[in-house]
C-alpha positions in Angstrom: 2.1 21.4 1.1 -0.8 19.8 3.3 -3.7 18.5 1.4 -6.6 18.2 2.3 -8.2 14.4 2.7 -9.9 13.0 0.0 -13.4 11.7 1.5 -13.3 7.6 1.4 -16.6 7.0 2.6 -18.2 3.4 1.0 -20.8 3.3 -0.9 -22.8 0.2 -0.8 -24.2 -1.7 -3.6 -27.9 -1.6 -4.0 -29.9 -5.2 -4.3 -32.5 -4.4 -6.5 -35.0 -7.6 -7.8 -37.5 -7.1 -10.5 -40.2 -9.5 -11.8 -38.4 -11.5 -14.6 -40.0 -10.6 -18.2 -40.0 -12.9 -21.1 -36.7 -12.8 -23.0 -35.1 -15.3 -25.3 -34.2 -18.4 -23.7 -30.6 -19.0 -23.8 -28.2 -22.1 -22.3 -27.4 -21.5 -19.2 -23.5 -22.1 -18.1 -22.1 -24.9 -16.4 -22.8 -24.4 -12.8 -19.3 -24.8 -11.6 -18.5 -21.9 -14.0 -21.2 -20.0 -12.9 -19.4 -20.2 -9.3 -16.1 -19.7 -10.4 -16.8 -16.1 -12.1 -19.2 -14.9 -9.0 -16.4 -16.0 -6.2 -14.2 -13.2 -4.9 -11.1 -13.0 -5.4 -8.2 -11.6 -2.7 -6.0 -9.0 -3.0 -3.0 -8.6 -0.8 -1.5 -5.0 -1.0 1.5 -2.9 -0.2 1.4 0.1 1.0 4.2 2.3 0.7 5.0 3.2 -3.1 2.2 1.2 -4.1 -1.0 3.0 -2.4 0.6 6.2 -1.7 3.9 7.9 -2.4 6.7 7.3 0.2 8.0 10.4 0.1 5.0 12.2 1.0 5.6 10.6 4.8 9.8 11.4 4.5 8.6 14.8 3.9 6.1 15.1 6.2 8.6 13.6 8.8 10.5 16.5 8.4 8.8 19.1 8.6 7.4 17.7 12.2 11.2 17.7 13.1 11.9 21.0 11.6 9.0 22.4 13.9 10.6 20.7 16.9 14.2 21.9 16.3 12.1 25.6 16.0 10.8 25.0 19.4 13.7 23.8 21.5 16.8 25.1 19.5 15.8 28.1 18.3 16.9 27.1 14.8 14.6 28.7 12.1 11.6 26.5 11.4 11.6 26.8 7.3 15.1 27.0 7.1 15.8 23.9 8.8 13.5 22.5 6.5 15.1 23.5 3.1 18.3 22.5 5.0 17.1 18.7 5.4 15.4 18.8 2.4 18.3 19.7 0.1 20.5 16.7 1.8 18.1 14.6 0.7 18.7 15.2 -2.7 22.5 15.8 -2.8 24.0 12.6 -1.9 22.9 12.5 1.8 20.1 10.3 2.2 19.6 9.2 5.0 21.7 11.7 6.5 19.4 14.4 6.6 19.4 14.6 10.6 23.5 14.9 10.2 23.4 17.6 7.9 21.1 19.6 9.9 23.1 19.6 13.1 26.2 20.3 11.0 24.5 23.3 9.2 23.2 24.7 12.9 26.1 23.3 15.2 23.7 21.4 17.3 25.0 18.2 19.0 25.5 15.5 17.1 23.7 13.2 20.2 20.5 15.3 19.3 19.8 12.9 16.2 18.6 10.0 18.0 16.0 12.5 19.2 15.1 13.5 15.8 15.0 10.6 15.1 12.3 9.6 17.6 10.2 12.9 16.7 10.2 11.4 12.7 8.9 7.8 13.2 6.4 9.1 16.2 4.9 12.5 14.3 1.0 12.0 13.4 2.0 12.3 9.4 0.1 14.2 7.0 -1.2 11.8 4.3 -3.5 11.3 2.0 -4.7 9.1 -1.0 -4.6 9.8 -4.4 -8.9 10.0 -5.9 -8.1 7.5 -8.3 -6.8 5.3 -6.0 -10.1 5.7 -3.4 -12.0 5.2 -6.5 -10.2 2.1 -7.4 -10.4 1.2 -4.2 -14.1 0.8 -3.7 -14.7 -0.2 -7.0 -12.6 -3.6 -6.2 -14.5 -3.9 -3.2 -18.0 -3.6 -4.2 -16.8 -6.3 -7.0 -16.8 -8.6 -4.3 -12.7 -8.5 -3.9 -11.1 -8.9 0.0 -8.1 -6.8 0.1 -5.7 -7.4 2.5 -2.7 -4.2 3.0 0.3 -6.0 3.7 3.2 -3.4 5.1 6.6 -3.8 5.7 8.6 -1.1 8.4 7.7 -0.9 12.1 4.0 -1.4 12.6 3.7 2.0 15.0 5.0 4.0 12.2 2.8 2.3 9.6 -0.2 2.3 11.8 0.1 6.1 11.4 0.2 6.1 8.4 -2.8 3.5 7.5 -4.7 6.0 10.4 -3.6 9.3 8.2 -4.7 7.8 5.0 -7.9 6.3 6.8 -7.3 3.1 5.3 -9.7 1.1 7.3 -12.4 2.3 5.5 -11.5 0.8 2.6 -9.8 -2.0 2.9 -10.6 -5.7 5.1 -7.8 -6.0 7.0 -4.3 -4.3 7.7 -1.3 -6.3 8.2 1.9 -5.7 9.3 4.4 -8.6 8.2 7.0 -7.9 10.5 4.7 -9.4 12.9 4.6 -12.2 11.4 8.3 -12.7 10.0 11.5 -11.2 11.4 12.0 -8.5 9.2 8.3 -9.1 7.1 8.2 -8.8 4.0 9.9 -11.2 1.6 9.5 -14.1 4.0 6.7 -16.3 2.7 5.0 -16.7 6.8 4.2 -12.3 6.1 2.2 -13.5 2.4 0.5 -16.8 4.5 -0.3 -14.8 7.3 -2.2 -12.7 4.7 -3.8 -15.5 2.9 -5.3 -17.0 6.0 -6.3 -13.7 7.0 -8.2 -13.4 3.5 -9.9 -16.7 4.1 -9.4 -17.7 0.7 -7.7 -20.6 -1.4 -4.5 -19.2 -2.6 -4.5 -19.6 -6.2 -7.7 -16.8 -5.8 -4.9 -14.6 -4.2 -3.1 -12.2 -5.8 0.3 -9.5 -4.4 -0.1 -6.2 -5.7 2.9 -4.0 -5.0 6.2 -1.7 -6.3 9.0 -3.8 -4.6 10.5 -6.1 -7.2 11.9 -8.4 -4.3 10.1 -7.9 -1.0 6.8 -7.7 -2.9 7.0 -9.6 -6.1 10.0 -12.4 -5.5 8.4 -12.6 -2.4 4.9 -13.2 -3.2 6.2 -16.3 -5.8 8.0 -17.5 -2.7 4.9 -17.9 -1.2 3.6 -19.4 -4.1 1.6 -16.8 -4.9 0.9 -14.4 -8.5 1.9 -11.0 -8.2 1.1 -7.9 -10.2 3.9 -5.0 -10.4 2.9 -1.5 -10.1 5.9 0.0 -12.0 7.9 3.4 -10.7 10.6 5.2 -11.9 13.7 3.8 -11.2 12.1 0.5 -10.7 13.1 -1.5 -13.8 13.1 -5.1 -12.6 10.2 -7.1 -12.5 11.3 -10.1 -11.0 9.2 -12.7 -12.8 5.7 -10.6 -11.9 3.1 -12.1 -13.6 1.7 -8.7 -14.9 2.5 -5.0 -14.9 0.7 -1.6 -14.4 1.8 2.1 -14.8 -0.5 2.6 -11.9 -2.6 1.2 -9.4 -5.9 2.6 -11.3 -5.1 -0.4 -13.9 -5.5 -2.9 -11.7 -9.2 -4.0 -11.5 -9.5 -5.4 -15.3 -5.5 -7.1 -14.5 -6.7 -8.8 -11.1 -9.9 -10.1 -12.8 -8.1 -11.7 -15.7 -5.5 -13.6 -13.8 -8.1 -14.7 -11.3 -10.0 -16.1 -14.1 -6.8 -17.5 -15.8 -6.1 -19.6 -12.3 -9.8 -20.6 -11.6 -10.0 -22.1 -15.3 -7.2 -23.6 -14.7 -8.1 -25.6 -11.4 -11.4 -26.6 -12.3 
């Protein structure tokens, strides 16, 4: 099924002043606290699994090569579909491109082809509201967030472009530009750091992968918060866990003010 976009537009924080009225006087803090609890903090997150289900793009990558087989093999467009589709879940995949030539007796040279047409189709993708929502509401909290993908960066850049990610984020990275193979390699999480412009104990990894995102992030000397999925039963030492990426905003601001406590 294609869904429609959610809208992502920003909305801005109003400034508003007023003439101060008499209240009771109370202490004011320590001005190095004051600080430390208006500073941003940085959030470096993954994408896949962790912003947006996986399997929407796998699916979505099928169905643009089940529309292409259609066109140049005369192969029935839906069934072709179904065909890839139920390999998937019966023990082949990864295999899905096999099982389709198999099922049609098309060439078994044809799947590097269909292979191509997969990682190069403009994917149909979209984000969750809840995770727009908690998405702007980090932001106008005064967090940086940094995406930090693994895979080939063409095939995520579609994907960021399909979810209109740029809208909502600071920055996009793709850490196999900065690490052969990105993402555990601690130069992916400092690129990402620098990137934020922030100390790193004001840092945190948010992400599903228990070793590329969360062994990696304390590689890299950095905290890391596990959004949990099924199947996913390691946590690799994460220094806290969510059900789902909505949780995150009242996490991130407690172990932010856990580390700045800590330093001062």
């Amino acid at each position: 099924m294609i869904a429609q976009q959610i809208p992502t537009r920003i909305q801005g924080m109003p400034v508003l002043w007023s003439e101060p009225r008499m209240q009771p006087w109370t202490a004011a803090p320590p001005i190095d606290t004051r600080v430390r609890r208006r500073a941003p903090g940085g959030l470096i997150i993954d994408l896949d699994d962790t912003l947006y289900p996986r399997e929407h793009f796998v699916l979505s990558g099928l169905a643009a090569v089940a529309r292409h087989v259609a066109r140049t093999c005369d192969v029935p467009m839906e069934e072709a579909f179904q065909t890839m589709s139920r390999a998937r879940t019966t023990g082949q995949r990864g295999r899905e491109f096999q099982a389709l030539c198999r099922a049609y007796k098309l060439p078994v040279a044809l799947v590097p082809e269909l292979v191509s047409v997969f990682r190069e189709h403009r994917p149909s993708l979209w984000l969750a509201a809840d995770v727009v929502e908690t998405l702007q509401a980090l932001r106008q909290q005064g967090w940086r967030i940094a995406v930090l993908t693994n895979g080939l960066p063409s095939v995520q850049a579609s994907k960021v472009a399909a979810l209109d990610l740029a809208r909502l984020v600071d920055h996009v990275l793709y850490a196999e530009q900065y690490a052969p193979g990105g993402k555990p390699a601690p130069a992916a999480f400092q690129a990402a750091v620098a990137r934020l412009g922030l100390p790193a104990e004001w840092c945190l990894v948010v992400g599903d992968d228990p070793v590329n995102d969360i062994q990696g992030a304390r590689r890299a000397g950095l905290r890391a918060v596990q959004v949990m999925r099924s199947g996913v039963a390691e946590r690799h030492h994460a220094d806290a866990l969510i059900d789902a990426f909505a949780d995150l905003p009242p996490v991130a601001a407690s172990l932010i003010e856990q580390a700045t406590v800590a330093v001062a």
